[in-house]
C-alpha positions in Angstrom: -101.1 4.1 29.2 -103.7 4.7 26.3 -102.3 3.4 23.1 -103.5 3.7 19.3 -104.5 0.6 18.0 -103.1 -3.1 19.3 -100.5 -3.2 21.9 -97.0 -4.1 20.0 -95.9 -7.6 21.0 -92.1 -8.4 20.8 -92.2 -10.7 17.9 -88.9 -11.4 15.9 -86.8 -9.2 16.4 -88.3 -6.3 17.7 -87.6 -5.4 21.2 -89.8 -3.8 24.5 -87.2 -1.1 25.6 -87.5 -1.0 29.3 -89.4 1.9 31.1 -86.7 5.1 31.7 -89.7 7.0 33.4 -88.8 6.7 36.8 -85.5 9.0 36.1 -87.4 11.8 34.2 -87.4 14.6 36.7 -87.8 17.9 34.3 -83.9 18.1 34.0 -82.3 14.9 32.6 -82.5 14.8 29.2 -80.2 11.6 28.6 -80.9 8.2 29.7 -79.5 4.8 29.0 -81.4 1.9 26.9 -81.5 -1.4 28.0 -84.2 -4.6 27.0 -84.5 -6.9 29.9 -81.9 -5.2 31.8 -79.2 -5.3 29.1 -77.9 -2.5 27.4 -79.0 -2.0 23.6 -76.7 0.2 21.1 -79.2 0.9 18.3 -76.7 2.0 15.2 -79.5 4.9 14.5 -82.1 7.0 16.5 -85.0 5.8 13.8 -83.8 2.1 14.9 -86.3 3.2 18.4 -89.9 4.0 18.5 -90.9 6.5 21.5 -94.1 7.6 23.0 -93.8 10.4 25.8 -96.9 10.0 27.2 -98.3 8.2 24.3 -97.4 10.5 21.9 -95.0 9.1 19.8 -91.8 11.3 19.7 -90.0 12.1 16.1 -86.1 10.7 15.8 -83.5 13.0 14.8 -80.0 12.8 14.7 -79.1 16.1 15.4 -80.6 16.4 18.4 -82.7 19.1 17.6 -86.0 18.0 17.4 -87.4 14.7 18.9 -84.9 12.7 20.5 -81.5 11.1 19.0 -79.5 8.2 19.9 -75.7 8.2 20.7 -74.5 4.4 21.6 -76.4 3.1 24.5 -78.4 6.1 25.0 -81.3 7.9 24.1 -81.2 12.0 24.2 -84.1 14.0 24.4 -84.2 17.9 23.0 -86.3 18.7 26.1 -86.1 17.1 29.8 -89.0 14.9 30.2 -91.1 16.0 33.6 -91.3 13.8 36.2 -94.7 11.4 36.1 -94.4 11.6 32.7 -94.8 8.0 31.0 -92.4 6.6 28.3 -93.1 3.3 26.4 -90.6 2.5 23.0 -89.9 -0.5 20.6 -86.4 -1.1 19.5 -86.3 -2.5 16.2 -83.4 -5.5 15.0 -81.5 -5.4 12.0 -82.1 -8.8 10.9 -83.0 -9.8 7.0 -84.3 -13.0 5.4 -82.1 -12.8 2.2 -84.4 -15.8 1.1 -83.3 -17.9 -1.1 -80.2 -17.1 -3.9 -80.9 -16.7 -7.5 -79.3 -18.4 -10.3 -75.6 -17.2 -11.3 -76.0 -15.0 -7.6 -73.3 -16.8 -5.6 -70.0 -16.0 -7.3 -65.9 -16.4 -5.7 -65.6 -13.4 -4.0 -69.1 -15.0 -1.6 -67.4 -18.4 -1.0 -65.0 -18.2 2.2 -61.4 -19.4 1.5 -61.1 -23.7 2.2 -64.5 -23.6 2.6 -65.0 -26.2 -0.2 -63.6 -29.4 0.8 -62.9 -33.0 -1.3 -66.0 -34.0 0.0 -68.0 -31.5 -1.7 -66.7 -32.6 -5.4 -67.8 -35.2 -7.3 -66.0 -37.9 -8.6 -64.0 -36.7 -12.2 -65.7 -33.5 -11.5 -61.9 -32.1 -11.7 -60.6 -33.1 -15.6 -58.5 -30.6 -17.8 -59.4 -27.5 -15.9 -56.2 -27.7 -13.6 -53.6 -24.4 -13.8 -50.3 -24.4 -15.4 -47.6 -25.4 -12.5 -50.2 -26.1 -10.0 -49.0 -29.5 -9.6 -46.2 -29.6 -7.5 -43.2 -33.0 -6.5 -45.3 -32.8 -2.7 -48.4 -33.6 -5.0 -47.1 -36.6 -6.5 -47.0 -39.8 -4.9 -44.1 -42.2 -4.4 -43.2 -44.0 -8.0 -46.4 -42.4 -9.7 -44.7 -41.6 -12.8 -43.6 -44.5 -14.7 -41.9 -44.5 -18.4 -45.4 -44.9 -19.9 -46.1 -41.1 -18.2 -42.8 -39.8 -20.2 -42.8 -38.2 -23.6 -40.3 -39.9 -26.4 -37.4 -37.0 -26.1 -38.5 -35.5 -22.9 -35.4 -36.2 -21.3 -32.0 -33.8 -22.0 -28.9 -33.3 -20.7 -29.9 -30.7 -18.5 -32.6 -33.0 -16.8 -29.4 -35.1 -15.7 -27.5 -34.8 -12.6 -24.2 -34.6 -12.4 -22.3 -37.9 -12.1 -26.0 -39.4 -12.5 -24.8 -41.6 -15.6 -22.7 -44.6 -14.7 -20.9 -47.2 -16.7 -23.7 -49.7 -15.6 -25.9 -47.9 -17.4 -24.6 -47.8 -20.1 -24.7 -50.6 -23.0 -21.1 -52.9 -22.8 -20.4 -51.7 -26.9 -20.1 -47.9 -25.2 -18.2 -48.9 -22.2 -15.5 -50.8 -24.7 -15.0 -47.9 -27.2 -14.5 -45.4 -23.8 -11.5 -48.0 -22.5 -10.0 -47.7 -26.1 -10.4 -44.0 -26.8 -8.6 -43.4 -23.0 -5.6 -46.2 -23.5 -4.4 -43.6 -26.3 -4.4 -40.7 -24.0 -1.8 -42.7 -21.5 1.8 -42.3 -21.4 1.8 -45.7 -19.8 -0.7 -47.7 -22.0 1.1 -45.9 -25.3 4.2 -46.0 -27.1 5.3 -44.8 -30.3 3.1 -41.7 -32.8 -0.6 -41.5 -32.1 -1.7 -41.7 -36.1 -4.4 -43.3 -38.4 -7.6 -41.9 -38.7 -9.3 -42.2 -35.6 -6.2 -40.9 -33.6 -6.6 -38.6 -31.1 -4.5 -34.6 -31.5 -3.7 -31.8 -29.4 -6.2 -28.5 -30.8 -3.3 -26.0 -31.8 -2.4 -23.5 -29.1 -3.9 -26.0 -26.7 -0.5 -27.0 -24.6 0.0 -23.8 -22.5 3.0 -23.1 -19.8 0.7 -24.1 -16.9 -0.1 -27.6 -18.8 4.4 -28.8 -18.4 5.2 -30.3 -15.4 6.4 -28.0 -13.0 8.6 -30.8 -11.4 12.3 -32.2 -11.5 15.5 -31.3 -10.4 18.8 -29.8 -11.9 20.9 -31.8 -13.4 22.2 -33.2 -16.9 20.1 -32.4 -19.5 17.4 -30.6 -17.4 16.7 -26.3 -18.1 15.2 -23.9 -16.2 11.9 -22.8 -17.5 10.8 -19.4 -16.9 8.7 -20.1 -14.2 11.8 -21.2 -12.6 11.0 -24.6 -12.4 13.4 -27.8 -14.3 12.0 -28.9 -17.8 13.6 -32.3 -18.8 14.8 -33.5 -21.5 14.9 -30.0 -23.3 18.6 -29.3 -24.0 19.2 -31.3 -26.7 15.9 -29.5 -28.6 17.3 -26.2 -27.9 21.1 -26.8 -28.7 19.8 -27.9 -31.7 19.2 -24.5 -32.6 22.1 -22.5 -34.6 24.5 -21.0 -33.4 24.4 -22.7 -29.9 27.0 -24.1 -27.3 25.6 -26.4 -24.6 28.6 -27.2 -21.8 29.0 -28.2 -18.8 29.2 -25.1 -17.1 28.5 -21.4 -17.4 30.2 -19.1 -20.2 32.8 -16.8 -19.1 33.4 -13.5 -20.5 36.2 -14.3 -22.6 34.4 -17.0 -24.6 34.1 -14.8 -28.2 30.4 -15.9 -29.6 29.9 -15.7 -33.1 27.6 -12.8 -32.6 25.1 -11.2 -30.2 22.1 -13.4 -29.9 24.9 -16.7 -29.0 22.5 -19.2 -27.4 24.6 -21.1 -24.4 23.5 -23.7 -22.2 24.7 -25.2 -18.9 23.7 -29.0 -18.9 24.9 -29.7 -15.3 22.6 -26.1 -13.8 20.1 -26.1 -16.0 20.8 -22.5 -16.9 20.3 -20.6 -20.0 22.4 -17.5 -21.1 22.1 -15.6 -24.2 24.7 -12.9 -25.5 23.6 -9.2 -25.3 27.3 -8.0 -26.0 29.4 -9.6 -28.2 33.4 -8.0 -27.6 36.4 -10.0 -27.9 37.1 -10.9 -24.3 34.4 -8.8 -23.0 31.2 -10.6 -23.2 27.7 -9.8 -21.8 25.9 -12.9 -20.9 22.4 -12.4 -19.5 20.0 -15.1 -17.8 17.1 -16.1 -19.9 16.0 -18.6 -17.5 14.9 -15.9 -14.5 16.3 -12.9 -15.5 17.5 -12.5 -12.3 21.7 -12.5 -12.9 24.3 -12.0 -15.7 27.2 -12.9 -16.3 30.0 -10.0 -17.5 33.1 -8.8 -17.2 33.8 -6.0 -14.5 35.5 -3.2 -14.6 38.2 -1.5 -12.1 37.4 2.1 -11.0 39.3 4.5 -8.4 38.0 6.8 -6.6 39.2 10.0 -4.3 35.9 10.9 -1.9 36.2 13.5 0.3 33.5 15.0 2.8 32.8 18.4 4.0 34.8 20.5 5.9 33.5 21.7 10.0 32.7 25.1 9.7 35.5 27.3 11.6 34.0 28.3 15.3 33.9 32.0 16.9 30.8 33.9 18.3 31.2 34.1 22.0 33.2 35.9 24.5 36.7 33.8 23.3 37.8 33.1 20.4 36.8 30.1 17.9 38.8 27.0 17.0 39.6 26.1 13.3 37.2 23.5 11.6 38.8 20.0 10.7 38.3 19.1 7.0 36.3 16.7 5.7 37.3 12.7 5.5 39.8 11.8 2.4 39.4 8.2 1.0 41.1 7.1 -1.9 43.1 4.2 -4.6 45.7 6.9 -5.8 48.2 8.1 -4.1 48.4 9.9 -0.1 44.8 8.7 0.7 43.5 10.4 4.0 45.7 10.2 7.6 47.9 8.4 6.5 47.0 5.0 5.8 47.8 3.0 2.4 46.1 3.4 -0.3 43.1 1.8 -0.8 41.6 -0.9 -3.2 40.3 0.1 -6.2 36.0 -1.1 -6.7 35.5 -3.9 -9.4 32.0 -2.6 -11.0 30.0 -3.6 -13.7 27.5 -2.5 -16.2 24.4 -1.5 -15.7 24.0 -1.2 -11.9 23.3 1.8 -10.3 25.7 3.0 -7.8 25.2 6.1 -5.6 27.2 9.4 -5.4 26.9 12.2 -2.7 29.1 15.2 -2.4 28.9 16.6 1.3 28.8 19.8 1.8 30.4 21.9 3.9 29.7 23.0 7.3 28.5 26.5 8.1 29.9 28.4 11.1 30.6 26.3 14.1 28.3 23.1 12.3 30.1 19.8 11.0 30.6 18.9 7.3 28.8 16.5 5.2 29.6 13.1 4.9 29.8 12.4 1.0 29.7 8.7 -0.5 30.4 6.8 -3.8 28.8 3.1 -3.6 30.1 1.5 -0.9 32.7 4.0 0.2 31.9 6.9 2.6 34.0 9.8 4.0 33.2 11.2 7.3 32.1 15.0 7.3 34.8 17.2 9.2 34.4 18.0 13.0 33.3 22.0 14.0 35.5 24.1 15.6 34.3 24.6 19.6 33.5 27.9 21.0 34.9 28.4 24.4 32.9 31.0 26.7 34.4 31.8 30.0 35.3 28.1 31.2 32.1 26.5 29.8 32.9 22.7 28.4 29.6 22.4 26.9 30.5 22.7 23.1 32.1 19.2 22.8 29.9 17.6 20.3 30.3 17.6 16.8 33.5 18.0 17.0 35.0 14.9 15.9 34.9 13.8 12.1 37.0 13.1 9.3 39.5 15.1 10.6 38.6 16.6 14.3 37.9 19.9 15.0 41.1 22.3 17.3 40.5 22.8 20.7 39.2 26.3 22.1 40.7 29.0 24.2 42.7 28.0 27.3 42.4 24.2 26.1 38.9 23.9 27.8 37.1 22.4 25.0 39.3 19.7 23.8 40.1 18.9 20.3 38.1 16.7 17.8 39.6 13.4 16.9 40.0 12.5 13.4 38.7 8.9 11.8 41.5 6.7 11.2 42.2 6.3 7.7 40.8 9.4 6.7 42.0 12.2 8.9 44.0 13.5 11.7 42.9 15.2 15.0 42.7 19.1 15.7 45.5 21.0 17.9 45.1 21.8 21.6 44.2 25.3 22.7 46.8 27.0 24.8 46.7 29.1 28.1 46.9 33.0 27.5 46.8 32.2 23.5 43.8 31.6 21.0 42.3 28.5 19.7 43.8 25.5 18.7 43.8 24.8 14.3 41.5 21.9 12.8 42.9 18.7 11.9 44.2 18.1 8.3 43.8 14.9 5.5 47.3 15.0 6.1 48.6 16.2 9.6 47.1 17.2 13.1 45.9 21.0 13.9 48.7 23.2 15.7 48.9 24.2 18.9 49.0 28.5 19.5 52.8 29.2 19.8 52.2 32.2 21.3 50.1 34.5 23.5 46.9 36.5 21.6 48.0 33.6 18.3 45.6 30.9 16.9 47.2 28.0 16.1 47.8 26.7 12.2 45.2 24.0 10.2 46.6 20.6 10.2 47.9 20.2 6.5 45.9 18.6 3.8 47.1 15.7 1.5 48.1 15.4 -2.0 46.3 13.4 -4.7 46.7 12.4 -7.9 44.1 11.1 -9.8 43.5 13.5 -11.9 47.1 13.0 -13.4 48.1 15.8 -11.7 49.1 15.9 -7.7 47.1 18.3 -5.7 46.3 19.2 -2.8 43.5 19.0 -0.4 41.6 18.9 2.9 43.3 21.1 5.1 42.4 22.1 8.5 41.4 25.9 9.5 43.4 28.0 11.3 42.5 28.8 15.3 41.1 31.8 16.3 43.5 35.0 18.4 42.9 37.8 20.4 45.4 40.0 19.6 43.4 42.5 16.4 46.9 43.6 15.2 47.3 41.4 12.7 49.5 39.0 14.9 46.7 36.7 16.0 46.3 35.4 12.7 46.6 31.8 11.9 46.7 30.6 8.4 44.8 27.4 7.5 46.6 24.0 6.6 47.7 23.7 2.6 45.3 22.5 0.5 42.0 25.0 1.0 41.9 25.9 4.7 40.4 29.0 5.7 42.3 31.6 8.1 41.8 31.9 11.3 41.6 35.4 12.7 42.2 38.0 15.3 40.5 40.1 17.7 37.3 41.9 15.5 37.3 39.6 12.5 35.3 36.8 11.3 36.9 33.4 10.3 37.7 32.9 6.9 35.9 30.6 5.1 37.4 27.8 3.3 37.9 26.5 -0.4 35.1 24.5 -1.8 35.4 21.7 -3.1 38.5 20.7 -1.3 36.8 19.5 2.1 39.1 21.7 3.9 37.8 23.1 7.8 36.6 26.9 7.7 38.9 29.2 9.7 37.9 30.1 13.6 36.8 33.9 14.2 38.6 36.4 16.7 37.2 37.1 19.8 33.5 37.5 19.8 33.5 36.7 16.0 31.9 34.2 14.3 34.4 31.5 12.1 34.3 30.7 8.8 32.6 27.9 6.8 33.8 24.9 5.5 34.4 24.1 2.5 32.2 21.5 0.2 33.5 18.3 -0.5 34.4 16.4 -3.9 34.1 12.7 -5.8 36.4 12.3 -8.7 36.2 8.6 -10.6 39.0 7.2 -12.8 38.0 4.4 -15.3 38.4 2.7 -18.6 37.5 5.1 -21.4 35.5 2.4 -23.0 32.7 3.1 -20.6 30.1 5.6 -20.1 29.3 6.9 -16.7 25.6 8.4 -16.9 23.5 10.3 -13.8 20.4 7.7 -13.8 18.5 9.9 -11.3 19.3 13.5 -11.8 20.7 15.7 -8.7 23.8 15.5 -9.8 26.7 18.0 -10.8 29.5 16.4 -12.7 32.1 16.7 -15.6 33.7 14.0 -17.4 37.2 14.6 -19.3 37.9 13.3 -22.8 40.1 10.1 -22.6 43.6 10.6 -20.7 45.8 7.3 -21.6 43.3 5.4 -21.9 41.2 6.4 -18.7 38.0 8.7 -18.5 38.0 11.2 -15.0 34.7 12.1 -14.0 34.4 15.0 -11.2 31.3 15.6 -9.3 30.9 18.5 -7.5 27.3 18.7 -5.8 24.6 17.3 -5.3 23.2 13.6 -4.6 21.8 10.6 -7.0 22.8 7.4 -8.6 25.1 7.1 -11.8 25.6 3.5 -14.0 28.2 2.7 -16.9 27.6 1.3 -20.4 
């Protein structure tokens, strides 16, 4: 191959590209580069020099023109033809950067650790060190000495707790600290702390939580008001005026000189002060714990009776009378009779609860109604009988029970002992037994197509005045006539009927059982229930919680009546 000038040598870093020219074949137009059989990337096509026959070919990216180089090969616009000879020089990329100037070489040049101890002088490193550079791993074992520490350096926050002991400090300190505490001991001092150099309690520095929360009841011990025993307090506060310390609690007949009476029990602990200051009827309340007081009580009676059963009726018989409501009471004739009962001892303040039952509608029980701890059972419903069926038993036993239904099939109701009686029987070819009275057991049908009467009620006189209530209602007939009917026991009970008519319903507020209906009629209801409370007329009775409808009468011989007549909630006296 004919070349201009000198044959190129491969000096430095030039490279002879080895001879393609056995692959040109007038198609190919890419070829790979290698230089002594490995492969050569050049990063650009004017990295090569190429002579197609010794005519030297011009680079060009593109591709369009000349040849171009992508990675590892070499691209030619136009297939070289076969026999055609190819010679090329691939030039390196290396560059003598000589030697650096002055100032040339700066931080960002000089490779991180590259500089090592070895490479700096002896006190080449003075004042030029950063701020907090120098850290404890830095410093060696017992390197700083007092010589190294400034006069003042030191504080009280550069100590550690605890780090100061006694044997550090000088033996003039150490005495002063074991005189200063001796003053400070109960046990290493008697008598005032005084003088000068005395030691005192900053005011308002002795709080609750500072007094011993120990010791035990006894002689002149009180209760502080974090219920624990304070010593040796009594005698401070019974100096106060007008004070009584004793051996025992106060009683409602000791008469204080006024309201505000201070009174404490040496042998408990306890401390009472008067909040009500009546002859003979003191108020003494805890000012230990709040938790009690001690004052006089009060007797109330009471007549509480439930709601009536509603009268049955409503199926293919006849319905049975209602039994009336439960009658509890202190006054005279209380409920089935049983003795009269015990009147309540209450007090002031207390709340105490009052419902008034009410009655029961048609073939449903009363109401049970309730004054504190005393409650009266809501009357028993009057069964339905249809055709033989004994599934209508429930319900009807209460206060007083509910009468039996046609033909006896049902049974009657029994009453609660105490408060009322049992319904009558039903009878064979007649109507429906009567309900059960306060006073008296529901009658039996006398005769055929008849209901039988309400048991009778009982009479009560609370008020003043006797009256009547709680009877049981009348049975239920078959006979339309006028015949069948059955009247309800004294004291509010509603009629039973005859064939066609409805039950009739019975007097509220009496507890009394609702009459039974004639056949296929439905009975009557019962009738709501009442609370009535006798008491001294010194006291006030007021409804605490609402839902409550009462009346209270003006003083009657020294006695206040209060009626309530519906509705539950909670009452209290002042």
């Amino acid at each position: 191959m004919a070349y201009i000038g000198n044959s190129p040598a491969n000096v430095g870093n030039y490279q002879i590209v080895d001879t393609i020219a056995s692959s040109f074949n007038g198609s190919l137009t890419s070829f790979a580069l290698a230089s002594g059989g490995i492969t050569i990337t050049p990063a650009k096509s004017g990295q090569v020099l190429v002579a197609i026959n010794g005519v030297m070919q011009q680079p060009d990216d593109t591709g369009t023109n000349g040849f171009k180089v992508s990675g590892s090969n070499i691209v030619f616009s136009s297939a070289p033809a076969s026999g055609d000879a190819f010679w090329a020089v691939y030039q390196g990329q290396n560059v003598d950067i000589g030697t650096p100037s002055d100032d040339v070489v700066d931080t960002a040049h000089i490779k991180d650790n590259a500089i090592t101890a070895a490479k700096i002088a002896a006190g080449a490193v003075v004042a030029d060190v950063a701020n907090d550079s120098i850290t404890n791993a830095m410093m060696a074992d017992d390197a700083i000495d007092s010589a190294q520490i400034a006069a003042g350096a030191v504080a009280t926050s550069e100590l550690a707790d605890d780090a100061v002991t006694a044997d550090k400090l000088a033996n003039s300190i150490n005495t002063e600290i074991t005189a200063n505490t001796a003053k400070t001991t109960n046990a290493t001092h008697t008598g005032d702390v005084t003088g000068a150099t005395a030691l005192t309690i900053a005011a308002g520095a002795v709080d609750l939580a500072m007094l011993s929360a120990t010791g035990t009841a006894g002689s002149g011990n009180f209760l502080r008001g974090d219920n624990s025993w304070q010593t040796a307090g009594v005698s401070t506060l019974a100096a106060l005026t007008d004070s009584t310390v004793s051996s025992s609690d106060p009683v409602i007949t000791t008469n204080p000189s006024a309201v505000g009476h201070l009174w404490l029990n040496s042998t408990s602990g306890e401390a009472y002060v008067c909040t009500t200051a009546t002859s003979n009827n003191n108020v003494w309340t805890n000012i230990g714990d709040g938790s009690d007081m001690i004052s006089p009580t009060f007797n109330v009676d009471y007549l509480v009776i439930a709601g009536g059963g509603g009268g049955g009726g409503g199926s293919t018989r006849y319905g049975s009378g209602g039994g009336a409501g439960g009658m509890r009471s202190t006054v005279t004739n209380t409920g089935g009779g049983a003795s009269n009962e015990t009147a309540l001892a209450l007090s002031d303040g207390p709340s105490y609860t009052v419902t008034v039952g009410a009655g029961g509608a048609a073939s449903a029980k009363g109401s049970n109604s309730v004054f504190s701890t005393i409650t009266s059972i809501g009357g028993g419903r009057g069964p339905t009988t249809s055709n033989g069926n004994t599934n209508y038993s429930t319900d009807i036993d209460g206060g007083s029970g509910g009468g039996d239904g046609t033909y006896g099939q049902e049974g009657q109701g029994s009453g609660t002992a105490g408060q009322g009686y049992d319904g009558g029987a039903g009878a064979s070819g007649a109507g429906a037994g009567g309900g059960g009275g306060a006073g008296a057991v529901g009658v039996t049908p006398p005769v055929d197509g008849t209901g039988g009467v309400g048991g009778a009620g009982a009479s009560n006189s609370i008020t003043g005045s006797a009256v009547t209530r709680a009877g049981g209602g009348g049975g239920g007939g078959w006979d339309g006539s006028g015949a069948g009917d059955a009247l309800g026991g004294a004291g509010g009970g509603g009629k039973g009927n005859g064939n066609g008519v409805v039950g009739g319903a019975a007097t509220v507020n009496t507890g009394s059982g609702g009459g039974g209906g004639g056949y296929g009629n439905a009975g009557g209801a019962g009738g709501s229930g009442i609370v009535i409370l006798k008491y001294p007329d010194t006291k006030t009775v007021a409804n605490s919680g609402g839902g409550l409808t009462f009346t209270t009468s003006t003083s009657v011989s020294n006695f206040k009546i209060t009626t309530f007549t519906a509705g539950t909630g909670s009452i209290s006296w002042s």
